[in-house]
C-alpha positions, -999 to 999 in steps of 0.1 A, spaced: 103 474 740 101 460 773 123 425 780 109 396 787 109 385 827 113 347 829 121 349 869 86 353 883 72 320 870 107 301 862 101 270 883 72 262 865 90 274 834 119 249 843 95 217 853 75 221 825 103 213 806 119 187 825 85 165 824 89 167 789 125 153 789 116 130 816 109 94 797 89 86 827 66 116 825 38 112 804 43 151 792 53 156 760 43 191 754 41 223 776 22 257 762 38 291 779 20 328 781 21 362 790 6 368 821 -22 394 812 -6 422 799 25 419 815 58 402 799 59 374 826 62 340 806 44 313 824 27 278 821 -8 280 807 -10 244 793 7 206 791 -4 174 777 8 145 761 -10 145 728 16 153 710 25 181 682 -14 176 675 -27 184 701 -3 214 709 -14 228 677 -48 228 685 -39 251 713 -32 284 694 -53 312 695 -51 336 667 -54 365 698 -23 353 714 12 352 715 23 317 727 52 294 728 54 259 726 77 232 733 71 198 719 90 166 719 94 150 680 114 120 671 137 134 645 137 117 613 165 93 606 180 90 643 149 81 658 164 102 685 140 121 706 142 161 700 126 189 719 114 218 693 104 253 706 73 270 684 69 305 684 30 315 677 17 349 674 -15 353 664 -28 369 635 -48 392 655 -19 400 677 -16 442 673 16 448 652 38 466 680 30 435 705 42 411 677 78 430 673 79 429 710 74 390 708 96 383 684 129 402 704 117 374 732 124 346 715 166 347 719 162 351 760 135 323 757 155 297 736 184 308 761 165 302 791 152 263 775 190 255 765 183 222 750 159 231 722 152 237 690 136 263 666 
């Protein structure tokens, strides 16, 4: 399995998830991608729609990761949650491969949650 490169694309990586911590950014979502076939993560979609809108976002073809600001229950204090969504269409190697991305993604993000 090849790693995941988060270096080619990271300042969009990074800004992406700053807007969503940013209370005077409207952002409060950010979608992330493979570039083609490669394993470069990078931006492919923002908004500020909410976990709604995120969700209707996923493509069953696709391997896709989502961060997402919620209000967690009780606090009331805002939370940033990281989705991991791989399609069911996604070929069964490409979905192992995926899935041993998620620890250097969640590392890269720091502040979030899966």
């Amino acid at each position: 399995m090849k790693p995941i490169n988060l270096s080619t694309y990271s300042l969009s990586l990074l800004t992406a998830k700053e807007d969503i911590l940013n209370p005077k950014s409207s952002a409060n979502w950010a979608l992330f991608t493979y570039d083609g076939a490669t394993n470069n993560l990078k931006l492919c979609d923002s908004g500020a729609g909410g976990v709604a809108e995120l969700a209707a976002k996923f493509h069953v073809g696709r391997p896709l990761y989502g961060l997402c600001q919620v209000t967690a229950p009780g606090s009331g204090q805002p939370r940033i949650v990281m989705i991991n969504w791989v399609g069911e269409e996604v070929q069964e190697p490409r979905r192992s491969e995926c899935a041993s991305h998620v620890p250097a993604i969640k590392a890269f993000f720091k502040r979030c949650r899966l």
